[in-house]
TIMAR-272498 format. One record per residue (C-alpha): chain; y, x, z; residue number from 1. Coordinates in pm, whole numbers, plus 50000, padded with zeros to 5 digits. Example, Ala and Ser with C-alpha at 12.3 -4.5 7.8 and 13.67 -1.06 7.14 Angstrom:
2
<A,<49550,51230,50780>,1>
<A,<49894,51367,50714>,2>
//
This chain:
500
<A,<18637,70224,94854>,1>
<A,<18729,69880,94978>,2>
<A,<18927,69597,94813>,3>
<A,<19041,69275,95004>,4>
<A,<19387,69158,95132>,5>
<A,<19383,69347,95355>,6>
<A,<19149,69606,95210>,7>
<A,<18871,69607,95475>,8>
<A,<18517,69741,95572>,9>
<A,<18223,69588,95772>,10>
<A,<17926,69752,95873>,11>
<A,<17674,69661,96151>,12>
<A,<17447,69907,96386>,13>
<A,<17121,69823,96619>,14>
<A,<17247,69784,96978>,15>
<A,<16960,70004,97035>,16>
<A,<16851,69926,97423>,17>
<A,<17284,69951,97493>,18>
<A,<17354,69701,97662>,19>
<A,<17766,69511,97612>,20>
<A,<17930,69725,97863>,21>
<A,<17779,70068,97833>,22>
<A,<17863,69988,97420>,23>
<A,<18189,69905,97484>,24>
<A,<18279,70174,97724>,25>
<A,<18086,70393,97507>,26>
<A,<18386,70257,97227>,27>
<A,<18646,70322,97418>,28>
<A,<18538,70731,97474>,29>
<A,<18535,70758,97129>,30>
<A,<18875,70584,97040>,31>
<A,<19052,70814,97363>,32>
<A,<18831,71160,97184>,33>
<A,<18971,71081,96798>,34>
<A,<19306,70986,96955>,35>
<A,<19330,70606,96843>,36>
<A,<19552,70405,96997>,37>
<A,<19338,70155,97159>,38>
<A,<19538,69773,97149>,39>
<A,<19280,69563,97329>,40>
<A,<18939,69524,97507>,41>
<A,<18808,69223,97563>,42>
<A,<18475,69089,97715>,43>
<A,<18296,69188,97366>,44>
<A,<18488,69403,97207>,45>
<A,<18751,69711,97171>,46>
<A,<19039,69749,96893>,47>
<A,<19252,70039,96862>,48>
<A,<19438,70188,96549>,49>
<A,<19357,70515,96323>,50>
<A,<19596,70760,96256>,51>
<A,<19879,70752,96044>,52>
<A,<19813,71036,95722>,53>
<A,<20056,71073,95540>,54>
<A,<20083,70886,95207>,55>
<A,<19949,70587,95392>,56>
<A,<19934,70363,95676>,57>
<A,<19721,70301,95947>,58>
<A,<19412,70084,95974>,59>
<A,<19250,69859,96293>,60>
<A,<18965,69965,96348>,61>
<A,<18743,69686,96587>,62>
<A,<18363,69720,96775>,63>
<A,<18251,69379,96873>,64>
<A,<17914,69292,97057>,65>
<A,<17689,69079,96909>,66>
<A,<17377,68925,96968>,67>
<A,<17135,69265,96897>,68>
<A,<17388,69430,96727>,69>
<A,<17725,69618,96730>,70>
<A,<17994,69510,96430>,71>
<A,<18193,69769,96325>,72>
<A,<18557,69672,96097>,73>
<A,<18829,69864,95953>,74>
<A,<19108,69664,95788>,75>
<A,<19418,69834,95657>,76>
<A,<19746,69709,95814>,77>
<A,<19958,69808,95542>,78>
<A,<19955,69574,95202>,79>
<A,<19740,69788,94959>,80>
<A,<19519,69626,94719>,81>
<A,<19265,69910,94808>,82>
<A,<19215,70186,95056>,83>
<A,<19110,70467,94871>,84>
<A,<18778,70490,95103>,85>
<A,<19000,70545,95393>,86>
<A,<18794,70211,95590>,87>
<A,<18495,70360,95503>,88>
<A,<18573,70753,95621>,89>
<A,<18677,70577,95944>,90>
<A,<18357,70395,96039>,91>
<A,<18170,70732,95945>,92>
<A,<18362,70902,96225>,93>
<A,<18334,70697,96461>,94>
<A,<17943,70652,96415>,95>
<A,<17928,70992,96462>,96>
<A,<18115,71025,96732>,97>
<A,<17931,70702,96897>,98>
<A,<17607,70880,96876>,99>
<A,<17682,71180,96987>,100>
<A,<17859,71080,97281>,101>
<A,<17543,70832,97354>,102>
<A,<17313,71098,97355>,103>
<A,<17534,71262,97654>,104>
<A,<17564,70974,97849>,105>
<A,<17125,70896,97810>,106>
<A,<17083,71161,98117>,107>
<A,<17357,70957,98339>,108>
<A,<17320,70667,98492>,109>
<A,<17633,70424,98488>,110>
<A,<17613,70100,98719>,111>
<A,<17728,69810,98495>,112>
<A,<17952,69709,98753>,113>
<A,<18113,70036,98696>,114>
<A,<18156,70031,98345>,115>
<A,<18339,69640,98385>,116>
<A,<18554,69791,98629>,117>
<A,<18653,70089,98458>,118>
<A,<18701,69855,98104>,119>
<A,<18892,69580,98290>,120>
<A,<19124,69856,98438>,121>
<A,<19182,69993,98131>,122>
<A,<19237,69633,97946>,123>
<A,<19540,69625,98213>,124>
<A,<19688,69908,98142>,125>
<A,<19669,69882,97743>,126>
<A,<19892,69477,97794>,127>
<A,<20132,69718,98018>,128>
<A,<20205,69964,97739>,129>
<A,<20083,69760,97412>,130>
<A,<20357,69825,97161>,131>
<A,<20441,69563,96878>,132>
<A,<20210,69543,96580>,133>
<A,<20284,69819,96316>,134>
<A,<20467,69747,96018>,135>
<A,<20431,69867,95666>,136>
<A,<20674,70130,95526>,137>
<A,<20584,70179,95187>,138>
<A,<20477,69973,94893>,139>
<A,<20104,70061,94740>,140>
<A,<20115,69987,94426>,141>
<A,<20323,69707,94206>,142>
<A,<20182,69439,94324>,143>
<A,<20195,69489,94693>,144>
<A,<20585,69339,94735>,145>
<A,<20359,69001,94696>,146>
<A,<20126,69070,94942>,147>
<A,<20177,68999,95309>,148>
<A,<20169,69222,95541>,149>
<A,<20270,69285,95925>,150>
<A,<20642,69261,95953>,151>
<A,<20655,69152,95590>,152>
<A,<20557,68763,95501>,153>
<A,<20863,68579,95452>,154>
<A,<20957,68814,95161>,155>
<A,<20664,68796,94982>,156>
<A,<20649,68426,95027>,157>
<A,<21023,68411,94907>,158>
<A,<20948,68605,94616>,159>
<A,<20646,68450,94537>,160>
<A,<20866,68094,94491>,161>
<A,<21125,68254,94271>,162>
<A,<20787,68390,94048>,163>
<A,<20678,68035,94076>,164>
<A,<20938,67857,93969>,165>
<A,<20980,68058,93696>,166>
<A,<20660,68033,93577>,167>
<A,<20671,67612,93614>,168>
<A,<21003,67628,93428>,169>
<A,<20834,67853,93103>,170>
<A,<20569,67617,93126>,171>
<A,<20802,67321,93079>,172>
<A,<20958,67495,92742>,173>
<A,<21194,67739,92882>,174>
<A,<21231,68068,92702>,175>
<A,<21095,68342,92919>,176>
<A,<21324,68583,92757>,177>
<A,<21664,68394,92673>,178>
<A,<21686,68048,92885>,179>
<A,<21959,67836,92690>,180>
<A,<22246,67730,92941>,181>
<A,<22139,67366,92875>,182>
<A,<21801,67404,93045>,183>
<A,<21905,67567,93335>,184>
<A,<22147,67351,93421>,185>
<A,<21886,67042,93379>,186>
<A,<21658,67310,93648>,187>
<A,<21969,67321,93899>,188>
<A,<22159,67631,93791>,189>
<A,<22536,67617,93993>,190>
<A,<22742,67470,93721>,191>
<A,<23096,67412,93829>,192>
<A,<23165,67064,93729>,193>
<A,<22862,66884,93795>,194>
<A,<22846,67036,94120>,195>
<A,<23197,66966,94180>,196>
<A,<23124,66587,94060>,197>
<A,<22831,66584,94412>,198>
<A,<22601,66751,94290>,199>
<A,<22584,67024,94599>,200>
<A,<22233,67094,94581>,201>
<A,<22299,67319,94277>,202>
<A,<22448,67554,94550>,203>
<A,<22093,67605,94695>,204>
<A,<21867,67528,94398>,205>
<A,<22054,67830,94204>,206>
<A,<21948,68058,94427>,207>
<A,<21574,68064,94305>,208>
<A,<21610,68020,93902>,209>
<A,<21635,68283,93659>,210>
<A,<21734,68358,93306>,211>
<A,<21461,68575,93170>,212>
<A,<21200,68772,93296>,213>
<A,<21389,69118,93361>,214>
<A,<21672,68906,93539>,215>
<A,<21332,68778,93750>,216>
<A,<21162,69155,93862>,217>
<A,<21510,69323,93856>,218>
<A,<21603,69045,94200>,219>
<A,<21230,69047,94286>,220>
<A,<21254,69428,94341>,221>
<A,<21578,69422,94525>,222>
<A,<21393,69130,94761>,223>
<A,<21103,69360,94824>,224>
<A,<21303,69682,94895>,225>
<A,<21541,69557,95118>,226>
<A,<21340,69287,95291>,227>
<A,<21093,69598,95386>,228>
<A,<21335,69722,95587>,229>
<A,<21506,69406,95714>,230>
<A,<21226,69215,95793>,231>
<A,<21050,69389,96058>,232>
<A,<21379,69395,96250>,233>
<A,<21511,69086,96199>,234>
<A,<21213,68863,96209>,235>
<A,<21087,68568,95975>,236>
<A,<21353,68323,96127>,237>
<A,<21682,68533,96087>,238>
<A,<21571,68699,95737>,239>
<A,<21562,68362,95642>,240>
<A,<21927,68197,95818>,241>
<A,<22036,68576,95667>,242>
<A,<21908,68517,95301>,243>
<A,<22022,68095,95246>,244>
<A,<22321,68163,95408>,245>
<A,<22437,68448,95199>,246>
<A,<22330,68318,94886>,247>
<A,<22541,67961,94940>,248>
<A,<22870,68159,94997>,249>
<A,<22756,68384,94710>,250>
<A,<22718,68014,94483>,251>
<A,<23058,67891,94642>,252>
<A,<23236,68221,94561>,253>
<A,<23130,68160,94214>,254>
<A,<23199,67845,94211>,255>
<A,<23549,67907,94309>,256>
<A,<23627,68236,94083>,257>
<A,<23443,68098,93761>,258>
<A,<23575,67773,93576>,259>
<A,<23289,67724,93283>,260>
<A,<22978,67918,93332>,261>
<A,<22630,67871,93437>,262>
<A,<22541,68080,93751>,263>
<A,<22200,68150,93882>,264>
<A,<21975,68407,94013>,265>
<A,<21912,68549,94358>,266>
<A,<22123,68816,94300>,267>
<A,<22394,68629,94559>,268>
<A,<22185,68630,94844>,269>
<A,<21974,68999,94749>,270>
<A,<22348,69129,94815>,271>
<A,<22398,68979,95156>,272>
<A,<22065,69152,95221>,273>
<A,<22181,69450,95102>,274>
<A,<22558,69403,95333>,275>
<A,<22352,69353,95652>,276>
<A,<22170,69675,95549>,277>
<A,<22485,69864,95513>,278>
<A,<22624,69684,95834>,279>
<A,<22349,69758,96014>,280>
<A,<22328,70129,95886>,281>
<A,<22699,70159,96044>,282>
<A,<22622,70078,96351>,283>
<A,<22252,70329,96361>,284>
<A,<22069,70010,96493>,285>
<A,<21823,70040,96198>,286>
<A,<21807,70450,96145>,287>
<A,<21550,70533,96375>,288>
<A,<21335,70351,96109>,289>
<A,<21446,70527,95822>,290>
<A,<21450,70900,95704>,291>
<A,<21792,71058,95527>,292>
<A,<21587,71065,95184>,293>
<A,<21549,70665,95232>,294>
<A,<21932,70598,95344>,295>
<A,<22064,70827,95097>,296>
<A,<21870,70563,94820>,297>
<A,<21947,70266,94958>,298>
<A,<22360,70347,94999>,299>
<A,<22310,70485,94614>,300>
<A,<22119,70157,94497>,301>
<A,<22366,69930,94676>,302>
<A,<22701,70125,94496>,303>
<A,<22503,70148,94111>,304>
<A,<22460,69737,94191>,305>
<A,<22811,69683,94328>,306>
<A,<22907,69902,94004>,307>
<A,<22725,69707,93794>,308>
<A,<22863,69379,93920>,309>
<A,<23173,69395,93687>,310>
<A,<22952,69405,93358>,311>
<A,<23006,69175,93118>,312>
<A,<22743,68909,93170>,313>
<A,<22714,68965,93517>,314>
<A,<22841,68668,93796>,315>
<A,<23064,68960,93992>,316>
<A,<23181,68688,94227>,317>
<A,<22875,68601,94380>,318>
<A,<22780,68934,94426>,319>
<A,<23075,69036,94623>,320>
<A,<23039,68698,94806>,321>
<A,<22719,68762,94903>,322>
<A,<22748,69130,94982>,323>
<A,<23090,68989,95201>,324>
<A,<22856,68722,95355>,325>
<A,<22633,68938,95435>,326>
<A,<22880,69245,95606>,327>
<A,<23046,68937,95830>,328>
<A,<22655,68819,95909>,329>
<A,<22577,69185,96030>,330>
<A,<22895,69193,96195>,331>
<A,<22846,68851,96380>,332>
<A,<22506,69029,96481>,333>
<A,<22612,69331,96608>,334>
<A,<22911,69230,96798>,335>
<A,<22842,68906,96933>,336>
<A,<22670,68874,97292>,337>
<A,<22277,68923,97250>,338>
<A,<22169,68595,97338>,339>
<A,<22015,68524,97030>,340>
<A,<22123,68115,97112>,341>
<A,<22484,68195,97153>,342>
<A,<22473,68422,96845>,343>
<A,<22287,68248,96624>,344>
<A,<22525,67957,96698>,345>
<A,<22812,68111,96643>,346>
<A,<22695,68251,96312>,347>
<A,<22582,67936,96189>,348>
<A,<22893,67761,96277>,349>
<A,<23116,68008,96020>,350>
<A,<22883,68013,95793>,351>
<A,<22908,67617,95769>,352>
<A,<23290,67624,95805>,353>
<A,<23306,67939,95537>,354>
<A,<23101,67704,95287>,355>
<A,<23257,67373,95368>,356>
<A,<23565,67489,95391>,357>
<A,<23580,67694,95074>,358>
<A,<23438,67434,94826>,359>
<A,<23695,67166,94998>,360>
<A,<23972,67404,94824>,361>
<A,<23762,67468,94517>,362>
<A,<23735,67107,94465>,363>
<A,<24117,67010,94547>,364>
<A,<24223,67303,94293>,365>
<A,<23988,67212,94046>,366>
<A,<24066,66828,94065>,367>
<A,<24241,66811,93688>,368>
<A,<23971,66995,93525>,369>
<A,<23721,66733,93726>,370>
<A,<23940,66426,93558>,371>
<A,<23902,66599,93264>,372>
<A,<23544,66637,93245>,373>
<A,<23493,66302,93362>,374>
<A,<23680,66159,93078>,375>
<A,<23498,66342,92837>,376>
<A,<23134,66304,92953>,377>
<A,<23290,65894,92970>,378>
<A,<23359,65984,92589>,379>
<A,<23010,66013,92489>,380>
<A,<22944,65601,92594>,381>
<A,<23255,65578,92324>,382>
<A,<23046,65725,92083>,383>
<A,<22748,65524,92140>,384>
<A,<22928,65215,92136>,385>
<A,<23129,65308,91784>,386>
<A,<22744,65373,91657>,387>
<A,<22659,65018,91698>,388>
<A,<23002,64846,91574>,389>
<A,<23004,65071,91268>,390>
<A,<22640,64963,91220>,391>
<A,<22751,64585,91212>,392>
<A,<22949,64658,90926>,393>
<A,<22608,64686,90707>,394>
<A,<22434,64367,90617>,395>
<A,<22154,64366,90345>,396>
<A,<22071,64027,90395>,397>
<A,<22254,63710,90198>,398>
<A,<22330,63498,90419>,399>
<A,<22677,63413,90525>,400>
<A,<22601,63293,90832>,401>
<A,<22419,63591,90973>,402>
<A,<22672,63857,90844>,403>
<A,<22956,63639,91053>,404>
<A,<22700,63643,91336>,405>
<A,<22669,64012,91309>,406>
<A,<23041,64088,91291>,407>
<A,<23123,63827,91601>,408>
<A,<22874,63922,91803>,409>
<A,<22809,64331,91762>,410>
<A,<23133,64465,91567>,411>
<A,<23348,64238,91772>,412>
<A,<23187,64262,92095>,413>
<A,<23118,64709,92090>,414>
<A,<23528,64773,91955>,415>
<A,<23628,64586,92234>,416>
<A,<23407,64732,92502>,417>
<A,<23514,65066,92380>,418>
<A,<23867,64933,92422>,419>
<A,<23846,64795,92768>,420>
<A,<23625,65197,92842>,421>
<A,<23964,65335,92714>,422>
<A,<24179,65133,92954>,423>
<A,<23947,65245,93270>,424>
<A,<23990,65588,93156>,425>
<A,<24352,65586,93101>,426>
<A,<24470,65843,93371>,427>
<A,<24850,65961,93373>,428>
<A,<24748,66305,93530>,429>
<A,<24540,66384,93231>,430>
<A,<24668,66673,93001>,431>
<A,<24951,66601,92729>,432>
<A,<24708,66652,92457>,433>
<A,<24456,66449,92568>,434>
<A,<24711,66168,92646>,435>
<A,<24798,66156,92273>,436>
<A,<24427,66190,92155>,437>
<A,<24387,65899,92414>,438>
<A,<24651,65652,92225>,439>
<A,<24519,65699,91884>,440>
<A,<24109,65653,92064>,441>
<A,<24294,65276,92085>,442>
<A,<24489,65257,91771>,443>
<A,<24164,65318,91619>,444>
<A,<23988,65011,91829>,445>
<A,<24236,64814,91755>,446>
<A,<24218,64911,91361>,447>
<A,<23876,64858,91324>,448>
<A,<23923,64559,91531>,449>
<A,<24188,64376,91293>,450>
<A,<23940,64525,91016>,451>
<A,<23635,64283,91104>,452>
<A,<23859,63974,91168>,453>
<A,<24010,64056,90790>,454>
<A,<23643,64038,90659>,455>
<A,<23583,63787,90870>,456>
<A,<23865,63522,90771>,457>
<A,<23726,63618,90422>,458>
<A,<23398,63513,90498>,459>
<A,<23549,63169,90599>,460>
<A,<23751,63127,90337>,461>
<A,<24100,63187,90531>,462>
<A,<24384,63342,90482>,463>
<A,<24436,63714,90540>,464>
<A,<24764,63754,90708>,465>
<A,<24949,64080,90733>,466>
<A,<24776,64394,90590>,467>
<A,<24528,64395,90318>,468>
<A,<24175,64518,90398>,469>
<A,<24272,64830,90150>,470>
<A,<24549,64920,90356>,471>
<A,<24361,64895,90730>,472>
<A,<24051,65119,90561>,473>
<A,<24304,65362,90443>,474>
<A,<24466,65361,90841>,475>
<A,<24111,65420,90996>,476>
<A,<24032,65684,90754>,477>
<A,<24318,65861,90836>,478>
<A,<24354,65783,91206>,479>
<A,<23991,65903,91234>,480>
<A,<24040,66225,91063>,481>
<A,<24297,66310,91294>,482>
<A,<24069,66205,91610>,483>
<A,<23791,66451,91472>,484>
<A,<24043,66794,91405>,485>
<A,<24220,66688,91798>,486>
<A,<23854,66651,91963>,487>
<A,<23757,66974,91798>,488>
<A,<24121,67173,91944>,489>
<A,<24105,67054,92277>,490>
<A,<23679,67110,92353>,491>
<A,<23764,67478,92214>,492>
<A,<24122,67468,92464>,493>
<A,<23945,67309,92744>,494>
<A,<23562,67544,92670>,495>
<A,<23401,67138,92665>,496>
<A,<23150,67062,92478>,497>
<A,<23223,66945,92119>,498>
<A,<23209,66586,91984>,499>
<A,<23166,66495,91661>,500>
//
């Protein structure tokens, strides 16, 4: 039994008095009498294929000449982690059948110009009818969707960055089983108004984080199933143009449909897999590859997820999206002329026009809620700055001098900054509500304001014109209570985050 990746076997023989050609030659008999495929010979060697059992895939099976002795090799082409002794049972048979059919040829003589001839002739006709390099069908065991394999390496690779990622962002302090919405956003997750503020990236970057670990193997799965079948006929290249651009109109889609929610996952661009699958099954370019038993579980697996798409919980925009995208990239694929320049031009073109064009509209129709959110994430250098001038109102010292200082130069100087913030922000297009909680933000500057210069002209010894300093405390108390139950009505309205 034989582990590797791929699972392989080596053994080496005596050339025995043999000399390159009659060895070779000799290699080739025995691949045409056990019906292998042979795939190349070469000046010191001859490759060819096993059989295909069922239950598992072939193997290449390789004699090379070497300096006094033969190599033989048998490497599984499928992605198992083992081969069950299948590499091993396949050098046994063809030693057996090497030295028996050596033994025949002792009593004839075969001119070594012969044997080239005959080898070089056959070399030609193998390139004439070589057929492309087999792919895997079936997974070995669990961890075999992250192996490579031919016809299978940009999945793997694409899973193996979402596994990555995951693990870097665990690392970092992230829950593997319940990521809070506040660190995925701070990892990229598609979160409508910072990306509608320029933050695009989030479109793409969402498309490879996770919540939790089952919302990690659940997309990891549906990767590996579909990209088995999708991969081997599309190629590295257009799995790829197939997967990112599915997955941005999946993030756009949710984007547009959802106003306040994180959105992440792979999920987006697994369905536009899954909608060039079903595309592709509708116009029986990809059936010859697949039995009914395999179609019939791939159309079920696709309807449970579509299903399952209106859950609670579950981002059923970007699923459609995606499965959409996908349909209209199978479409694009099927229909347009098979020059893969012209097509793949075409496709990329409405892709970039579908994405473009889409989050143009999202943005224009979600312009007031933008203004809003803008004003409120302004709100928080409010907050700082009323820290600092409420601070100036403490002094523990006894000096005169340096209390005045304090008041002039911090109370003073933060109630008016936070009064010329308010005058940037003011913004006739924002909501009613926030209008009014907007006027009283600069009643209260403007109390607290009047309130230092009162405690001020004390200081010095002046008069106090106009209200007492009991009456402006008993305004700002009151004003401010009012500011904190408004804040608190219109985060809950708006879904914003809450400020004390």
């Amino acid at each position: 039994m034989a582990f590797g990746f791929p699972a392989q076997e080596v053994r080496y023989l005596p050339q025995s008095g043999g000399s390159n050609a009659l060895n070779r030659y000799l290699a080739f008999r025995v691949c045409r009498e056990l019906r292998w495929p042979l795939i190349a010979i070469t000046e010191t060697s001859v490759t060819a294929t096993t059989l295909n059992y069922a239950g598992s895939w072939n193997e290449t099976f390789t004699l090379e000449c070497l300096e006094g002795e033969i190599a033989l090799r048998s490497a599984s082409n499928g992605n198992q982690l083992y081969d069950a002794g299948r590499n091993g049972k396949n050098i046994d048979l063809f030693i057996n059948a090497f030295n028996s059919l050596k033994k025949k040829s002792a009593t004839i003589t075969l001119e070594e110009a012969y044997l080239e001839a005959s080898l070089q002739e056959q070399a030609a006709l193998i390139a004439q009818r070589l057929k492309p390099t087999p792919v895997i069908k079936q997974f070995y065991t669990p961890l075999s969707i992250l192996i490579p394999a031919p016809g299978y390496t940009f999945t793997p690779a694409l899973i193996g960055l979402n596994v990555l990622l995951w693990i870097i962002m665990v690392a970092n302090g992230v829950s593997p089983w319940h990521a809070n919405p506040e660190q995925l956003v701070h990892w990229g997750a598609n979160f409508t108004l910072r990306t509608l503020d320029g933050e695009w990236w989030r479109l793409g970057t969402a498309l490879f984080l996770h919540a939790n670990l089952f919302h990690l193997l659940s997309n990891a799965l549906g990767m590996a199933l579909v990209g088995l079948w999708l991969e081997p006929f599309l190629g590295k290249k257009r799995m790829a143009a197939l997967y990112l651009s599915s997955g941005l109109v999946a993030s756009s889609c949710s984007l547009f449909w959802n106003e306040n929610i994180v959105c992440i996952g792979a999920s987006g661009a697994v369905f536009g897999l899954f909608g060039f699958l079903c595309t592709a099954l509708v116009f029986r370019s990809i059936t010859h590859r697949m039995n009914a038993s395999t179609w019939i579980a791939i159309s079920v697996l696709v309807g449970l997820n579509l299903i399952g798409s209106f859950e609670e919980g579950i981002d059923a925009a970007a699923h459609l999206g995606g499965f959409g995208a996908g349909m209209l990239w199978g479409l694009g694929f099927h229909l347009l002329p098979t020059n893969q320049t012209i097509q793949q031009s075409v496709l990329a073109v409405v892709f970039t026009l579908i994405v473009i064009g889409g989050n143009a509209y999202t943005l224009t129709s979600q312009q007031p809620r933008l203004q809003l959110f803008h004003y409120w994430m302004a709100l928080e250098e409010f907050a700082d700055n009323e820290s600092i001038a409420l601070d100036s109102y403490h002094y523990e010292g006894d000096s005169r001098d340096e209390y005045l200082e304090q008041l002039k130069e911090t109370g003073l100087v933060y109630w008016r900054k936070n009064k010329a913030l308010l005058q940037r922000l003011d913004n006739p297009n924002l909501p009613p509500k926030v209008r009014r909680l907007h006027q009283k933000y600069l009643r209260f500057c403007e109390l607290h304001e009047q309130r230092i210069q009162e405690i001020i002209d004390q200081l010095q010894e002046k008069n106090t014109p106009g209200n007492t300093a009991t009456t402006i405390e008993l305004q700002i108390e009151t004003l401010g209570s009012e500011i904190r139950t408004q804040i608190e009505a219109i985060a809950q309205e708006y879904e914003l985050p809450y400020r004390n």
